[in-house]
N, C-alpha and C positions, 0 to 999 in steps of 0.2 A: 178189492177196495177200489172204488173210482171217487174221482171229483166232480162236483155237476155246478157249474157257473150259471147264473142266473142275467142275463141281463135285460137293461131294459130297453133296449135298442140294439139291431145286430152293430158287430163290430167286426171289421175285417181287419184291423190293427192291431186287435187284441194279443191274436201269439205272439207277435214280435216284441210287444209293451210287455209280455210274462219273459222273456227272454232277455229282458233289461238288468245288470247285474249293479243292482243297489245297494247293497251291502253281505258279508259272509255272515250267515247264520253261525247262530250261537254253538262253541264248543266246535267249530270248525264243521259243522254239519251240510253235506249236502249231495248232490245223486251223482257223483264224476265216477269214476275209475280209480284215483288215489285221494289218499285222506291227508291234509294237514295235520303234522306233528309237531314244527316247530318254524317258528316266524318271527325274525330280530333283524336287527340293523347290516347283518350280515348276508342274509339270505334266508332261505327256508328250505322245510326239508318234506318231503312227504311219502308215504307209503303204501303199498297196495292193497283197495281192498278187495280184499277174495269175492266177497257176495255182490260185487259190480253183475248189473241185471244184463250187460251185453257180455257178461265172458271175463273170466280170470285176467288181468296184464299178463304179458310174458316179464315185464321188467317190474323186479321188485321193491325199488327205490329211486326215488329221484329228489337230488340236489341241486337247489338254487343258491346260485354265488352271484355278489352284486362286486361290478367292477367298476371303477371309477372311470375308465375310458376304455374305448375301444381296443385301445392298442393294447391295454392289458389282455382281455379277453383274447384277442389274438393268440399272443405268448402262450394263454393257456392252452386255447384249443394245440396249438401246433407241438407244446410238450405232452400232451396228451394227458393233460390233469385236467380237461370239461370236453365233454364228447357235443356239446352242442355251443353254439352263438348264436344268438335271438333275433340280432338285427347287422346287417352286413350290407352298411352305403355302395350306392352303387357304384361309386367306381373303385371298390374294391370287391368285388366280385371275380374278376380273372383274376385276381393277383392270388387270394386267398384259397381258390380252388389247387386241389393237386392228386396225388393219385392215393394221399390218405382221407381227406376229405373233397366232399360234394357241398354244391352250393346248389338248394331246393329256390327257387323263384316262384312266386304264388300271387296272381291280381289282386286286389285288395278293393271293398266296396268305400273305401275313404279318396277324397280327393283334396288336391290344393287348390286353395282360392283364397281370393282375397274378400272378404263381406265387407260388404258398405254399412255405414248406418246411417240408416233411412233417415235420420233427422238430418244428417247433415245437411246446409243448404246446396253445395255442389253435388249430388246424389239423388236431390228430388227428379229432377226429371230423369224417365226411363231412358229418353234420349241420350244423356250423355253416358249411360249405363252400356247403353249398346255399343255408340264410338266408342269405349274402352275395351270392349270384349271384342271389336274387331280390331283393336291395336296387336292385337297378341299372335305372333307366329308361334305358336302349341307345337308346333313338330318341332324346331330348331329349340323351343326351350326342354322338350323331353333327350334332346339328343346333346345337347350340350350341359345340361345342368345333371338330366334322371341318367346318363349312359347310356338311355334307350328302352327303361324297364318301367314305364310309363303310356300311357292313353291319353289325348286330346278328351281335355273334359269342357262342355259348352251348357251345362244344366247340372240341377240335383237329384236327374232322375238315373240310379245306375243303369248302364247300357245293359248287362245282363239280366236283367228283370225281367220274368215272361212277357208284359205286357207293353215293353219297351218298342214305342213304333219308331224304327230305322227309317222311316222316308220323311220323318220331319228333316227339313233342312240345318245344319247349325249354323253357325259363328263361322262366317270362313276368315280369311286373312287379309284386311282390307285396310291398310294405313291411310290410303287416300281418302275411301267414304268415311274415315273415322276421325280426319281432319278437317271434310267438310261437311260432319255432321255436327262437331264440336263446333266449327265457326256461323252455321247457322242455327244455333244454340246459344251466339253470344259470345263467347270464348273466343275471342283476337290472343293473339301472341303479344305477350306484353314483355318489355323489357327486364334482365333479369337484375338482381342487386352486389353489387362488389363485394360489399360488406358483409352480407351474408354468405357469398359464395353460393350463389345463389344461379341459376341458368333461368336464359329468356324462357318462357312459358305462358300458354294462355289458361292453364290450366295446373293448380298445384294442391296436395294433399300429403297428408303427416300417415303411414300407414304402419301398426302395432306388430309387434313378430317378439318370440318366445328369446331371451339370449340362450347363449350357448348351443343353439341347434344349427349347427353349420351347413345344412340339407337345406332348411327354410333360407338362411341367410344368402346363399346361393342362388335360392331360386327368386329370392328379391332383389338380387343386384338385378339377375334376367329379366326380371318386369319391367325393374328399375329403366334397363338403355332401350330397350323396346319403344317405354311408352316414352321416352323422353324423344325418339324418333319424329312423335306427332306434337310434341311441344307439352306434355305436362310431364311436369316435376313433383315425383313421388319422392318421400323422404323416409325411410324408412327408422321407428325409434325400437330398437331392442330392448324387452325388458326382464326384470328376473321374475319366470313362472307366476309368480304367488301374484306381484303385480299389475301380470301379464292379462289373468283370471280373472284378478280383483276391477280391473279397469272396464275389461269386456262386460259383466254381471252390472255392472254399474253406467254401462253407455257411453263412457267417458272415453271416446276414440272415434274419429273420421272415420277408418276402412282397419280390416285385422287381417294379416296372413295366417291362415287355418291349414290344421288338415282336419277336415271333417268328417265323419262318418256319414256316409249318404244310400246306403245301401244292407243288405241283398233288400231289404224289403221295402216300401212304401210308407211306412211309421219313420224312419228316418229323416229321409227330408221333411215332414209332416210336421215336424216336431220344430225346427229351426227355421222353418219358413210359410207353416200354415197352422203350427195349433197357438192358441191365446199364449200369452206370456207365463213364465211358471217356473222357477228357481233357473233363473239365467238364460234357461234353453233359447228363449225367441227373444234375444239380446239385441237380436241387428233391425227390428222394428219394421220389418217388412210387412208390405199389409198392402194387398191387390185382394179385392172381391172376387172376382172368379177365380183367382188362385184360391183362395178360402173354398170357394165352394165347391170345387172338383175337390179337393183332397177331403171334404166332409162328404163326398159323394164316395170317393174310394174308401175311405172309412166304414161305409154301410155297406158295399156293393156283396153282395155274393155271384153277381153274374159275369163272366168270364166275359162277354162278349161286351157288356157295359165296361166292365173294366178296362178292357182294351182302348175303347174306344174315348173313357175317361185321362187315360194317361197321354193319349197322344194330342188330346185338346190340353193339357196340364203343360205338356210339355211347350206348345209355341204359346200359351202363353205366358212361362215364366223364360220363352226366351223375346218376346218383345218387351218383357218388363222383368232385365234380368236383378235378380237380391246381390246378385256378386257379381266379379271377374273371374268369370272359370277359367282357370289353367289346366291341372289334369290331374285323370283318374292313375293312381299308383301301385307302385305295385312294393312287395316284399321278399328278402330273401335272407335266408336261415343257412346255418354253415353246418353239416353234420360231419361225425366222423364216419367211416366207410363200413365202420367193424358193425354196424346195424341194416338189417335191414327194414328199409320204409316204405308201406304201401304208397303203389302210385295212386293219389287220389285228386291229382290236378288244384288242390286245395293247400290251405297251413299244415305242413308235418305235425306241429305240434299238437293236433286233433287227432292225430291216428297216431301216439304215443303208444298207446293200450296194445296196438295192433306193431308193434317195433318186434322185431325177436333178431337173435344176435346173427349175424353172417358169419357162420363158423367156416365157408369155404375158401374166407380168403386170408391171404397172409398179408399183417401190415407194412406199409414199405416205411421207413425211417425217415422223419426230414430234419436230421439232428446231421 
């Protein structure tokens, strides 16, 4: 049996857009390795299926438990009632590591940033877009805020991408051009207010961030005295999720701390910075012509050499006319216990689940 797509223009975004996970087919149906059997407010549970088209799992079951905090999950991993933790902040990574559990680290095509929206009036010009993204020392905020498990991000084009041209120049660390780009842009330092609590500033903006994510909130205090360095005053308002969503879909926000998805492929950034508007996605209203028309160009291309040669013009120019303040590309880390073992695949362990079979040669040490 095959499939045969018709279309009526090529599309080189096409696989990526089939790879989009828009909702779970019916009856839990779909082509993984295990099957959904039960899914509630506690977790889920799911089991193997034999007829998986890449090979039997070795493991025949797997339980999802929802924990309310971290430090639960902890507790469990380390009494050894859950053999995995999904997400392990970075600075607790040494702590958690030991000679019963491994901590797996994996780059991740998502990055932090902060998106502007384009209607704002302090946002229109590219110019102050730029003074902002050279306010940012990127190395000292991955080494003080990520512990070091982090990547200077300067665009939405992932580094790793085949067609990724490494000799565009990026964003380097310039407080000085990016005070005097701000001031001949208008932007004098103007007195700040008692009342409000307010700091002198020539420059100031309200910017959106998720509550309860203490990883984002951190990395906004960092922005926070960075840019307050060059005189503007970023305020950061925290909100609850649904809010958080509802405010961004609806444009009702100066600038949002994100982690965005911008990668492995080209339909990503596509999507939040060059396709028409379309249930929230192109929310932050950016809109540069030649950005539009390179990515309608990488859309169609099937030539490797075109392409190449597309991304690296995409690239300076969504960095003379940047959509955001890039901060940086991130990364992930997973806490397993020992008694598995896990193909190296440089990638999320949790994709080579299938491929886990048990480490029967070692003995577990105790951390009771």
């Amino acid at each position: 049996m095959q499939l045969v797509v018709e279309l009526s223009k090529p599309s080189a975004f096409l696989p990526d857009d089939l790879d989009l996970p828009l909702s779970l087919g019916p009856d839990g149906v779909g082509t993984g390795a295990f099957r959904l059997t039960r899914r509630d407010s506690s977790g889920a549970e799911l089991e193997r299926f034999d007829r998986y088209y890449l090979g039997v799992p070795k493991i025949d079951r797997i339980v999802v438990l929802v924990s309310d905090n971290l430090r639960t999950s902890w507790a469990r991993l380390l009494r050894g009632e859950v053999d995995m933790v999904t997400d392990v902040p970075p600075e607790a990574v040494e702590f958690i590591q030991n000679d019963d559990i491994q901590v797996i680290s994996f780059a991740r095509s998502f990055q932090f940033l902060i998106a502007f929206n384009a209607r704002a009036t302090s946002f229109r010009s590219p110019a102050v877009r730029r003074a902002l993204n050279a306010a940012i020392n990127r190395e000292a905020l991955i080494a003080n805020v990520l512990q070091g498990q982090g990547h200077p991000a300067t665009g939405p084009i992932w580094p790793q991408h085949w067609a990724y041209d490494s000799s565009v120049q990026p964003f380097g660390f310039d407080p000085r051009g990016a005070v005097s780009a701000l001031e001949a842009e208008g932007y004098q330092l103007q007195p700040g207010s008692d009342d409000a609590n307010r700091p002198p500033a020539r420059l100031r903006f309200t910017c959106l961030l998720p509550a309860e994510f203490s990883l984002l909130e951190r990395i906004g205090l960092e922005v926070q005295k960075q840019l307050y360095d060059i005189g503007v005053d970023v305020q950061f308002d925290p909100l609850p999720p649904e809010e958080y969503s509802l405010r961004i879909s609806e444009g009702r926000f100066e600038a949002v701390l994100v982690d965005m998805i911008s990668g492995p492929a080209l339909a990503r950034p596509h999507i939040f910075w060059g396709a028409p508007r379309r249930e929230g996605l192109h929310a932050f209203g950016y809109a540069n012509a030649e950005a539009l028309r390179l990515f309608e160009l990488l859309g169609s291309s099937t030539n490797e050499a075109a392409t190449r040669s597309a991304v690296g013009r995409l690239q300076r120019v969504l960095l003379d006319d940047p959509p955001a303040l890039f901060l940086a590309w991130n990364e992930r880390a997973r806490a397993v216990r020992r008694q598995f073992n896990i193909p190296s695949s440089g990638g999320d362990p949790l994709f080579t689940i299938p491929q886990w079979t048990e480490n029967t040669d070692r003995q577990p040490v105790s951390t009771q």
